[in-house]
C-alpha positions as CSV (number, residue, x, y, z in Angstrom):
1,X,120.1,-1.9,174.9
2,X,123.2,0.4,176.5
3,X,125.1,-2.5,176.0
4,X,124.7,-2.9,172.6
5,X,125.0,1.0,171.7
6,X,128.3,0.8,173.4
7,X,129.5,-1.6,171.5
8,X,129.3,-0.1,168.0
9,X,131.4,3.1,167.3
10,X,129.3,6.0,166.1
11,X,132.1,8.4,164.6
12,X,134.0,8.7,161.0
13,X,130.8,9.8,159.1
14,X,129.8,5.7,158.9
15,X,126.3,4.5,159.3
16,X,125.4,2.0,162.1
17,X,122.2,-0.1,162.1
18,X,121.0,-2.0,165.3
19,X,117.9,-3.6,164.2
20,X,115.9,-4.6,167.2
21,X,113.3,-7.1,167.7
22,X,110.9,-6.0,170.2
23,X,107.1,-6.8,171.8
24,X,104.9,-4.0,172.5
25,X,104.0,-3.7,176.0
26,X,106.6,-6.3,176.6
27,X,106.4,-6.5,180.7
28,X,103.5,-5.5,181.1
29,X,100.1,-7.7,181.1
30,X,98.0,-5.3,181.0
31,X,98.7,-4.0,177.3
32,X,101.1,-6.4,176.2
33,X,99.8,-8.7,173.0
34,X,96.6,-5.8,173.3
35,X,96.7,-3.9,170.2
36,X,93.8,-1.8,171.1
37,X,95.8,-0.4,174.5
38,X,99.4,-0.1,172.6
39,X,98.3,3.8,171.0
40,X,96.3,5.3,174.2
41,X,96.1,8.7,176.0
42,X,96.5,7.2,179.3
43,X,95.9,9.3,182.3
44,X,98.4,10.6,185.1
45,X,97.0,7.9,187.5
46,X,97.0,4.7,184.7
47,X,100.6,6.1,184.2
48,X,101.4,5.4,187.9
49,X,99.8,1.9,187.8
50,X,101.7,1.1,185.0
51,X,104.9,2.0,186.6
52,X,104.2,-0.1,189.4
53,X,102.8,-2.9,187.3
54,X,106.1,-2.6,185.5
55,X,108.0,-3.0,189.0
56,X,106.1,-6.5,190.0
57,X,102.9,-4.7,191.7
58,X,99.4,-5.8,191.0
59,X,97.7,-5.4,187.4
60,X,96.9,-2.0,186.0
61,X,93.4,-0.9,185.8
62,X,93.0,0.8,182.8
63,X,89.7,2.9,181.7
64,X,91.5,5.2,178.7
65,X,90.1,5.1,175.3
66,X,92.2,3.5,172.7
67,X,93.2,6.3,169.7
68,X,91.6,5.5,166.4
69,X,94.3,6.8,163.6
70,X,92.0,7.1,160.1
């Protein structure tokens, strides 16, 4: 994406758009295409995993509760 914001001048009072097409999760198997883990308070240690999941290592294990929004 720095790529693309570098492309497009923001200055002179115009508008730019950059419309984006993006998956949820995207990288990650263990909440991507999972609706019910993409709006979750996860803990400091699900956090790590995921940061490691998201650098190749094994599968986060994640126990968090999904938020319900009403």
């Amino acid at each position: 994406m720095e790529k693309v914001f570098t492309k497009f001048p923001f200055e002179g009072g115009k508008t730019s758009v950059i419309i984006a097409e993006t998956v949820r999760g995207k990288g990650l198997p263990s909440i991507e295409k999972r609706a019910d883990r993409w709006f979750v308070n996860f803990k400091q240690d699900e956090i790590e995993q995921l940061l490691k999941e998201l650098h190749g290592e094994k599968q986060a294990q994640l126990t968090s509760e999904t938020i319900v929004a009403r």
